[in-house]
Structures are given as structure tokens and as C-alpha cells.
SERO-4910 file (N, C-alpha, C, O; in steps of 0.05 Angstrom, whole numbers):
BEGIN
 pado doro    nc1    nc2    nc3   cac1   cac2   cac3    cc1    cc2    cc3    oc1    oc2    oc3
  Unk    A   2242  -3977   1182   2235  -3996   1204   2224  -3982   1228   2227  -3991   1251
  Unk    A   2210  -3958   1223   2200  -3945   1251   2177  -3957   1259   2163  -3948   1277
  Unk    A   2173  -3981   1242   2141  -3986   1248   2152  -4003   1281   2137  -4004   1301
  Unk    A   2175  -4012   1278   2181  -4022   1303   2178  -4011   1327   2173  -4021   1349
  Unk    A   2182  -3992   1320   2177  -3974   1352   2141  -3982   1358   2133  -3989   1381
  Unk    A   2131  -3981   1344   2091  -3982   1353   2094  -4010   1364   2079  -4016   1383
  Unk    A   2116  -4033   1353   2115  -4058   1365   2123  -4059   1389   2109  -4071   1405
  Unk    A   2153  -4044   1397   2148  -4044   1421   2133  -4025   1448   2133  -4030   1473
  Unk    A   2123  -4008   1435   2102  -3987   1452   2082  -4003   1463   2074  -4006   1486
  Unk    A   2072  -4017   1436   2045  -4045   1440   2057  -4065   1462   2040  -4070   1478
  Unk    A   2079  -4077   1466   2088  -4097   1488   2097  -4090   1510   2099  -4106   1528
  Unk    A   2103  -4060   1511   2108  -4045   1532   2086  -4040   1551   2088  -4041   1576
  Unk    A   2059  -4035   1533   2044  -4027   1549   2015  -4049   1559   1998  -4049   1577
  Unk    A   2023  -4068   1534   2012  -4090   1544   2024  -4106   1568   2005  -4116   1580
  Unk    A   2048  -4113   1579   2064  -4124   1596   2052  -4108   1624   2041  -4120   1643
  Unk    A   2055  -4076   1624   2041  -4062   1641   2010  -4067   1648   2002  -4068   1671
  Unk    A   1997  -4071   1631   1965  -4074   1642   1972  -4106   1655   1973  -4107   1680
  Unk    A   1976  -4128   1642   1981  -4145   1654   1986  -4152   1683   1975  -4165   1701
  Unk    A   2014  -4135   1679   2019  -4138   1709   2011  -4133   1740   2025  -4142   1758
  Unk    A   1990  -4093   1718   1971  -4078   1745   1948  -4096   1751   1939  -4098   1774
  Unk    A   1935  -4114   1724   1923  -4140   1741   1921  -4168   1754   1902  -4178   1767
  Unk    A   1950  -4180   1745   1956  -4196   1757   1972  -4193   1782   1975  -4210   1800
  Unk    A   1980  -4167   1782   2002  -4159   1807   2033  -4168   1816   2043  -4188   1805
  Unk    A   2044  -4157   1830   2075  -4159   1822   2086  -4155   1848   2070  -4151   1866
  Unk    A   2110  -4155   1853   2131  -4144   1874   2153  -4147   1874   2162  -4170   1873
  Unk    A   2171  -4123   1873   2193  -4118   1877   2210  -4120   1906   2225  -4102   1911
  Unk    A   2209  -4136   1921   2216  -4133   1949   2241  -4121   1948   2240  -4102   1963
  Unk    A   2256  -4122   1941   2286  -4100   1933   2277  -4070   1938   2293  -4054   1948
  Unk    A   2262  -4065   1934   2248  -4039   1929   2228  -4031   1946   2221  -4008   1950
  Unk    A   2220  -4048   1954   2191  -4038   1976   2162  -4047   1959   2140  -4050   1970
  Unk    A   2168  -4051   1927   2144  -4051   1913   2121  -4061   1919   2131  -4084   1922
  Unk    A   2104  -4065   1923   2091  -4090   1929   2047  -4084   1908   2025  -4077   1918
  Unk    A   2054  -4091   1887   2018  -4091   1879   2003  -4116   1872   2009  -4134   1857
  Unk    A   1974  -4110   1892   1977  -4137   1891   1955  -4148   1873   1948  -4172   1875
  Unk    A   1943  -4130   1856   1929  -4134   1825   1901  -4145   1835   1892  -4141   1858
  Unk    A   1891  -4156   1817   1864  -4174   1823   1872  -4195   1830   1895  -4204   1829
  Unk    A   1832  -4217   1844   1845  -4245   1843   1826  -4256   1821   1805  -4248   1811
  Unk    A   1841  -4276   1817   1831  -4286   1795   1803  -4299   1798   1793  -4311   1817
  Unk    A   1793  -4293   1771   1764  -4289   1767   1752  -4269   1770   1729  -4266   1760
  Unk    A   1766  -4249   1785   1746  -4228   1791   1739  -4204   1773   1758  -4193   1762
  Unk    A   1721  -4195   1769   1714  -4180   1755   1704  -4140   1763   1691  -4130   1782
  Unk    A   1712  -4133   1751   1708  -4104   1761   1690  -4089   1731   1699  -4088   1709
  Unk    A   1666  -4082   1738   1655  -4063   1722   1662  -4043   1714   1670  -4030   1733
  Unk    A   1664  -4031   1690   1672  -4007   1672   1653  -3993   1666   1647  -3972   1676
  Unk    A   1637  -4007   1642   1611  -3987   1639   1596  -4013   1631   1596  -4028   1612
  Unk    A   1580  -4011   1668   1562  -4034   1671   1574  -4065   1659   1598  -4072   1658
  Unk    A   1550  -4081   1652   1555  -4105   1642   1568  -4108   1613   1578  -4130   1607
  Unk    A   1567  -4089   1599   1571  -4085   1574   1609  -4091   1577   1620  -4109   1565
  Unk    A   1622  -4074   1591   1646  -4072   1588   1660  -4068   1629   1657  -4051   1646
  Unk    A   1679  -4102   1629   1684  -4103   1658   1714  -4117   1646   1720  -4129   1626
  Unk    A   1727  -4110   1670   1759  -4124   1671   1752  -4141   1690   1746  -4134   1713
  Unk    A   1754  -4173   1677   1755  -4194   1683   1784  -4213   1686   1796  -4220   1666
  Unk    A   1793  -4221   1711   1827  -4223   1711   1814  -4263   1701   1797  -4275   1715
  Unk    A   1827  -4273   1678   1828  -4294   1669   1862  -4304   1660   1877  -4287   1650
  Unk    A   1871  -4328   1664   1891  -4334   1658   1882  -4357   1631   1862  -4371   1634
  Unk    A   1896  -4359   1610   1893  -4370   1598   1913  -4399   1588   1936  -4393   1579
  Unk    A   1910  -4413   1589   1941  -4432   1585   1939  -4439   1554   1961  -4449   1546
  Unk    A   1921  -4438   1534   1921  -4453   1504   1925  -4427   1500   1938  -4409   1510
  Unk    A   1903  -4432   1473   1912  -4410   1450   1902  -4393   1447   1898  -4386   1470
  Unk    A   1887  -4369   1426   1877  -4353   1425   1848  -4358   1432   1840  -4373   1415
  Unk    A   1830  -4354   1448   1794  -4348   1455   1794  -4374   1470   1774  -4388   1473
  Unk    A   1821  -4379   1482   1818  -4404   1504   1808  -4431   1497   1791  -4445   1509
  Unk    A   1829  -4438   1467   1827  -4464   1458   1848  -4478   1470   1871  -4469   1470
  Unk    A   1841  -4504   1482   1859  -4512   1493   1886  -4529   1476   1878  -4532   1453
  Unk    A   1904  -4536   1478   1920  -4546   1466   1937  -4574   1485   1944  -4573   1509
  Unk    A   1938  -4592   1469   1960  -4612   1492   1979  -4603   1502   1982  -4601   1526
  Unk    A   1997  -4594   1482   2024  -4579   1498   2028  -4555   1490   2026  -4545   1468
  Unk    A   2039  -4544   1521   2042  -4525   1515   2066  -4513   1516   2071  -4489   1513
  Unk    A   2086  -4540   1522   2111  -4522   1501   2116  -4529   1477   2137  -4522   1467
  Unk    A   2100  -4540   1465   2090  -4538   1423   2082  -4518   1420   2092  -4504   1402
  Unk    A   2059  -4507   1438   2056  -4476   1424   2070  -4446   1431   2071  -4426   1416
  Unk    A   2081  -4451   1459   2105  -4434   1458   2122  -4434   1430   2122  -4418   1411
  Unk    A   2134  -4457   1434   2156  -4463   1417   2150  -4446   1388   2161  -4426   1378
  Unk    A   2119  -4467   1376   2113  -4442   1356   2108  -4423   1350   2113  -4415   1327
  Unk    A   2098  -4408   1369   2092  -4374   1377   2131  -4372   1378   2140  -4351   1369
  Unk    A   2141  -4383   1385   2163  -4363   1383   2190  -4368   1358   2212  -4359   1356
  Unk    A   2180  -4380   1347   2185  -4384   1313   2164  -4371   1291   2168  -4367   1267
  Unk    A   2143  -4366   1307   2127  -4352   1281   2133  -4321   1288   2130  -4303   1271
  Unk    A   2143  -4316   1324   2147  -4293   1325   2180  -4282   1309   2187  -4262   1298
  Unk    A   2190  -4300   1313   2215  -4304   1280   2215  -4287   1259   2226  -4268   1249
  Unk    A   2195  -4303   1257   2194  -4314   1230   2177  -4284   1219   2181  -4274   1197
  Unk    A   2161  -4275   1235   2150  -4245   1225   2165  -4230   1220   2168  -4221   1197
  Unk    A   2185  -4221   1246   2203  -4193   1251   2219  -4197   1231   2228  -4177   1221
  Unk    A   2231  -4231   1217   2255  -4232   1200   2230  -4218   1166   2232  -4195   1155
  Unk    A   2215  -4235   1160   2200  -4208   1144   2189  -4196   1134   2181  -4192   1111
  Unk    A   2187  -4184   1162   2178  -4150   1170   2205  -4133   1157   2208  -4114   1141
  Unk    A   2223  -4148   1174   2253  -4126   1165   2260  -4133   1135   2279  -4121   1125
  Unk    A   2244  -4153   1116   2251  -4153   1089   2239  -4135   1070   2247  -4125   1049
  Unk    A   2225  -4135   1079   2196  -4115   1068   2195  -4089   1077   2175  -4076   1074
  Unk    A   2219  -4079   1091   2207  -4048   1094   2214  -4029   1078   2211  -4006   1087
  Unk    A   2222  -4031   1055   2213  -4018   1032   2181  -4019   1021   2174  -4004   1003
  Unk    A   2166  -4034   1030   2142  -4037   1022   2122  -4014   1032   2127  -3994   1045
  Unk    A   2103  -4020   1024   2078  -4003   1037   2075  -3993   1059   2092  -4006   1072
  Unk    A   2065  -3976   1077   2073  -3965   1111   2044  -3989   1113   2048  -4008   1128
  Unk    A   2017  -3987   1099   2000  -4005   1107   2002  -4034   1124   1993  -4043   1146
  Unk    A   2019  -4043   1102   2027  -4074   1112   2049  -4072   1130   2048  -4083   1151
  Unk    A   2067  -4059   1123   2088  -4063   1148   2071  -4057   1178   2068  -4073   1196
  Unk    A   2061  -4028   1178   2037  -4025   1203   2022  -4056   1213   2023  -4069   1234
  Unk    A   2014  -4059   1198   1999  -4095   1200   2012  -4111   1212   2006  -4121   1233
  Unk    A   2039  -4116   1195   2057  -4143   1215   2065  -4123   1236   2062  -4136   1258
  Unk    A   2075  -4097   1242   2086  -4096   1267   2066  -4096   1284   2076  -4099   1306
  Unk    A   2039  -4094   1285   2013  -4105   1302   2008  -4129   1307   2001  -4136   1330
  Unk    A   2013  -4152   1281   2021  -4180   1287   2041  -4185   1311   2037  -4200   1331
  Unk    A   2068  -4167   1303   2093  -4178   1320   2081  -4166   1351   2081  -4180   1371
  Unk    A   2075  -4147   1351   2075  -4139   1378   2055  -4155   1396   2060  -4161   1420
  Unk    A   2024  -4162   1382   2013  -4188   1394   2026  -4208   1406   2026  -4212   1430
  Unk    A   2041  -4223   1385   2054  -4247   1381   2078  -4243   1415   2074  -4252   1438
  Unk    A   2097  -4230   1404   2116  -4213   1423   2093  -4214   1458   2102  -4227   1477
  Unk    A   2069  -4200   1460   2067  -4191   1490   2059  -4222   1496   2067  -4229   1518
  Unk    A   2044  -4241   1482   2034  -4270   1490   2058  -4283   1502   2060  -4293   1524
  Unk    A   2076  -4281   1481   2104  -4306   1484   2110  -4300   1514   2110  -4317   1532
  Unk    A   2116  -4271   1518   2134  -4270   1535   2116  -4279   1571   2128  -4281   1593
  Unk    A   2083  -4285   1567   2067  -4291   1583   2081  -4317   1585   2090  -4327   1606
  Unk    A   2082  -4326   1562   2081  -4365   1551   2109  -4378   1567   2115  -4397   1581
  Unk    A   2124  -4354   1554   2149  -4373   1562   2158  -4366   1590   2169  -4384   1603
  Unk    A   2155  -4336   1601   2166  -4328   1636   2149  -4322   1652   2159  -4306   1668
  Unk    A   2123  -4326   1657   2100  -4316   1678   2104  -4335   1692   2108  -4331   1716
  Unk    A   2104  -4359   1682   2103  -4390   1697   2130  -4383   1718   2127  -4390   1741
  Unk    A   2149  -4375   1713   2179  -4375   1727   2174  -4346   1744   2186  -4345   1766
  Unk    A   2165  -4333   1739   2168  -4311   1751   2150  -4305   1771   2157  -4287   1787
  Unk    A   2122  -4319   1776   2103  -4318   1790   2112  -4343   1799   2092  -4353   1810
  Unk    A   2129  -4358   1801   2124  -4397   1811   2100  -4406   1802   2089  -4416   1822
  Unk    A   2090  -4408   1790   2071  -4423   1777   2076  -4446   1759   2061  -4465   1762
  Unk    A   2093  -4448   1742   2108  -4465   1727   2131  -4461   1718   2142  -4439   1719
  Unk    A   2140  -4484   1706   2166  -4481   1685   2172  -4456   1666   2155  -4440   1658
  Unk    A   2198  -4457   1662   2199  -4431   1631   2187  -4448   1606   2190  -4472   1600
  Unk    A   2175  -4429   1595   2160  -4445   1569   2128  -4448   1580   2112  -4439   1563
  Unk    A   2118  -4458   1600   2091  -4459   1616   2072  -4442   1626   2050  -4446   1638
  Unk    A   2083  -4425   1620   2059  -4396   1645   2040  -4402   1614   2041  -4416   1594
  Unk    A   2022  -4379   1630   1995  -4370   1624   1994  -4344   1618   2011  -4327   1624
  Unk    A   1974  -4341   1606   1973  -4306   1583   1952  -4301   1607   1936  -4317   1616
  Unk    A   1954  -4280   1613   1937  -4264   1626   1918  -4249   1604   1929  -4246   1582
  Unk    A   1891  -4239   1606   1869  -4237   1598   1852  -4220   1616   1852  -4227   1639
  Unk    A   1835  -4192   1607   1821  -4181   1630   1800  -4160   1621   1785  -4148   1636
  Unk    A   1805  -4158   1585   1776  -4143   1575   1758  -4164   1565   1762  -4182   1550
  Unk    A   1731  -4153   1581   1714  -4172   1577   1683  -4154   1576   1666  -4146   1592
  Unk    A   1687  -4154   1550   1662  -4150   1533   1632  -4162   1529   1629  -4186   1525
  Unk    A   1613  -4145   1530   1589  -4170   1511   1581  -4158   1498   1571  -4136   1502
  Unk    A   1584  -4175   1473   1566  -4161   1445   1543  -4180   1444   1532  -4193   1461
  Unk    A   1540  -4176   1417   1522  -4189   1416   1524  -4224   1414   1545  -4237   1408
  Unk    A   1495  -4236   1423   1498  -4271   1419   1508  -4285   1393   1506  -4276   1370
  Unk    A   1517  -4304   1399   1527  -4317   1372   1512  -4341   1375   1515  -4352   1396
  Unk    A   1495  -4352   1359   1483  -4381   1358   1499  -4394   1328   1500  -4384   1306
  Unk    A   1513  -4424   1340   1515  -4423   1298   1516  -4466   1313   1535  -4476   1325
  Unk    A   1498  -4477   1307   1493  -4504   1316   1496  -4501   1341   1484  -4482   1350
  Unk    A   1512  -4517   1359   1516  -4522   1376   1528  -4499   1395   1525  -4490   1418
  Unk    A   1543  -4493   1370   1561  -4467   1390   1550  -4445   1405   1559  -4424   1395
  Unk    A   1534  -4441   1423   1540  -4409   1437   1553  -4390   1451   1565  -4393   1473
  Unk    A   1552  -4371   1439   1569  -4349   1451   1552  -4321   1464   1541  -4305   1448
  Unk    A   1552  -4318   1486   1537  -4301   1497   1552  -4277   1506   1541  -4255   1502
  Unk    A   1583  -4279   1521   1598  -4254   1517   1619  -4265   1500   1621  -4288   1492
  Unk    A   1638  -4241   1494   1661  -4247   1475   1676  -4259   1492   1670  -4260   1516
  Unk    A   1700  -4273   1481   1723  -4288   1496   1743  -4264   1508   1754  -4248   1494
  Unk    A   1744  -4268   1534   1764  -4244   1553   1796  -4238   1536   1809  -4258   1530
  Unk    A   1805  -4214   1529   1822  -4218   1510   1842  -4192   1532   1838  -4181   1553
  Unk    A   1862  -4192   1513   1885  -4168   1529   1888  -4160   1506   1876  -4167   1486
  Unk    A   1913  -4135   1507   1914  -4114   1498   1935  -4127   1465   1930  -4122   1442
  Unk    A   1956  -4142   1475   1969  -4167   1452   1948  -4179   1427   1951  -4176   1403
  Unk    A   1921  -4199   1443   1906  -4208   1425   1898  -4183   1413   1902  -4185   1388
  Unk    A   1887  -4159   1420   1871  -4133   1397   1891  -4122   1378   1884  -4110   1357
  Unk    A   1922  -4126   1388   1936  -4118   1367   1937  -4140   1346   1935  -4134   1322
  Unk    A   1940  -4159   1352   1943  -4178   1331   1918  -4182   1309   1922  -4187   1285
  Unk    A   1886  -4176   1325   1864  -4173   1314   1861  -4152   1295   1848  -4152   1274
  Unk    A   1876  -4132   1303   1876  -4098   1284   1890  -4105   1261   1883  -4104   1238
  Unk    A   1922  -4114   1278   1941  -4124   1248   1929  -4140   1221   1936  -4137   1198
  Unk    A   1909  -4159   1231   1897  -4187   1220   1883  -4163   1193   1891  -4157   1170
  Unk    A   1858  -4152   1210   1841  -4135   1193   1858  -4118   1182   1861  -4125   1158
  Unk    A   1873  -4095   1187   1895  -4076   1164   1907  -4102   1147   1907  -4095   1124
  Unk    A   1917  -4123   1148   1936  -4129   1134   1909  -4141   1100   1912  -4138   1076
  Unk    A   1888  -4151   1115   1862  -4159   1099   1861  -4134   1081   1875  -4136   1061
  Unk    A   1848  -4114   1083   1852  -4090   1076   1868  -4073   1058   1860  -4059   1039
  Unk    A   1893  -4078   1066   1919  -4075   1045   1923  -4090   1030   1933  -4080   1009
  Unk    A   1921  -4115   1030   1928  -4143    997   1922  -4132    979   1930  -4146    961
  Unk    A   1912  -4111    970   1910  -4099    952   1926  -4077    942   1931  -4070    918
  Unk    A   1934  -4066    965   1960  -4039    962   1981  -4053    969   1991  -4045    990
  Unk    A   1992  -4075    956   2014  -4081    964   2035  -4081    947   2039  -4099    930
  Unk    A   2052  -4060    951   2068  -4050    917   2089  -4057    929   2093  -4052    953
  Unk    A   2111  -4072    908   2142  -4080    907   2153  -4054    917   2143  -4032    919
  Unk    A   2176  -4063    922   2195  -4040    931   2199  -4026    911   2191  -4039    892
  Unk    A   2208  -4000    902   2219  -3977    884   2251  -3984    875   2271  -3977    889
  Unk    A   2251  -3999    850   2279  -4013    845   2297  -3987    847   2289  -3968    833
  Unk    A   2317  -3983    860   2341  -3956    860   2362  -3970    842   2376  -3988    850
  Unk    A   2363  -3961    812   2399  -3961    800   2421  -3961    814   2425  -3942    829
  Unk    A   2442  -3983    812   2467  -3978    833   2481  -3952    826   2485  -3948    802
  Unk    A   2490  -3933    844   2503  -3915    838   2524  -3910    816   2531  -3887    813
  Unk    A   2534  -3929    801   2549  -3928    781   2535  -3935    757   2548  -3938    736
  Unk    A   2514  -3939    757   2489  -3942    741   2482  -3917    730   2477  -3898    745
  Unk    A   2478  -3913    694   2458  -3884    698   2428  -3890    693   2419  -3908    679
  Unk    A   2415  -3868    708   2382  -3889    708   2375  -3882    674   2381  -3865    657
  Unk    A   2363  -3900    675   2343  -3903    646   2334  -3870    639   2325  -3853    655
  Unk    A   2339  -3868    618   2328  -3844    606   2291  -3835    609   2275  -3852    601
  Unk    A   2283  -3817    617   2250  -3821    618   2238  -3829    593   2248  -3825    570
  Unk    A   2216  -3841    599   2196  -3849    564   2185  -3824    559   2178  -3806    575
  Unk    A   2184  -3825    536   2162  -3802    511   2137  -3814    520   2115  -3807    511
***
């Protein structure tokens, strides 16, 4: 189960970028940062690549949703529903386990936007905040009917893990070997074949 540790390194350090752009304060402490304002954008390398501070309230690439304590709610049953198994399966492949703990740690840095940003910034209820968002890319255009896409949708450091997990776990369906049955100790193992 060490893959857990990369899950929480990934929410650790996603919670951190978050916060250096949304900004924070400790008044107990003196803390006080006061991040970007929203919308604003800071260049990286040129137009190509800028941190854009976006809050997002739906779902992933800023689909909106009616409620949004339905999708808390489900983000934090599917976040469940992974880690329970993740921990069934770690006899399995390091591939796929690597995969879901990239899933969980996505899943994991969103919720915890979803369900305490709103309470913790006064912005809304628990269950209500907003995912913060602030790489903002342009690739190339997307034309497909109606739809255009001219830059990518502003994403954080949560959505690319979950995007990496998505693609490794694609990748591995193929290396995905059962656990290595172990004889109970009072068992003698099977003799080798000729």
C-alpha cells in the first residue's frame, strides 16, 4: 500500500498551490498571503503557458451541474469507493495500483475544495465551495460542430493527476494479473510440474 504515500504527496501539494493562489491567513500567527485576484492571469512562458486564478463550482472542464451537494456527495463516495479498492487490490500490479492512487489523490485534492473552501474562505456552506483552478494552457484549436475550443480548460494540479491516473490505468488493462495465490501455512505447496 505505498502507492498511498504518492496519494497523499499529490493532495499535499496540490492543497499548497491552491492556496499560494487563492491566498490564506493565519491571524493567530501573523500569516497573512494574499494570492491572486480572481481572473487574473500571470504569464509563464508567454501565451502558451499562464496561471490563471479560476474558481470552478461544477465539474471537471467547468461543466456546470444543478447541485452541488449531489456532486460533492458523489465525489465523496466515489472517493470511497476507490481507496476501499485500491486497498483490495494491492496485491495486484504496481501499474494499476499507481493509476487509482492518481485517481484517489485527484478525487481527494477536488473534494476537499467541494466540501471546505466554501466554510473556510466564507463563501458558502460545507459541501458548497469551489475547486480552485490556475494552469492555463493553449494547445492547439478544437473545432468539432458547434463546439470550439481555443485554449484548454484551466485545470489544477488534482485534475492532471486524475488525467495521468485515467491514461496509466488505459495502458495497464492489459497487465492486469490476479494476485499470486500463497498456500496457508499448514498447507504443503503443490509439488513443481515436469
Amino acid at each position: 500500500m505505498r502507492v498511498v504515500y504518492i496519494t497523499g504527496v499529490i493532495v499535499l501539494f496540490d492543497q499548497i498551490t491552491k492556496l499560494l493562489v487563492k491566498g490564506f491567513s493565519v491571524p493567530s500567527l501573523g500569516i497573512y498571503h494574499e494570492g491572486m485576484h480572481l481572473g487574473q492571469s500571470i504569464p509563464l512562458l508567454g501565451d502558451f503557458f499562464r496561471l490563471t486564478f479560476v474558481e470552478n463550482p461544477g465539474m471537471a472542464f467547468g461543466i456546470d451541474t444543478d447541485s452541488k451537494l449531489i456532486l460533492t456527495l458523489f465525489t465523496l463516495f466515489a472517493t470511497i469507493g476507490i481507496a476501499w479498492y485500491l486497498y483490495h487490490i494491492r496485491q495486484h500490479a504496481l501499474l494499476v495500483r499507481l493509476a487509482l492512487a492518481l485517481i484517489l489523490a485527484g478525487a481527494i485534492g477536488n473534494l476537499i475544495d467541494r466540501m471546505f473552501y466554501g466554510v473556510i474562505f466564507g463563501e458558502a456552506t460545507l459541501f458548497h465551495g469551489k475547486v480552485v483552478d490556475f494552469f492555463d494552457v493553449d494547445f492547439f484549436d478544437i473545432s468539432v460542430g458547434d463546439f470550439q475550443l481555443t485554449r484548454w480548460f484551466v485545470f489544477n494540479i488534482a485534475d492532471a493527476s486524475v488525467s495521468v491516473g485515467i491514461v496509466l490505468l488505459l495502458l495497464s488493462h492489459h497487465h492486469v494479473e490476479a494476485p499470486v495465490a500463497v498456500p496457508p501455512a499448514d498447507e504443503p505447496a503443490p509439488p513443481p510440474s515436469a
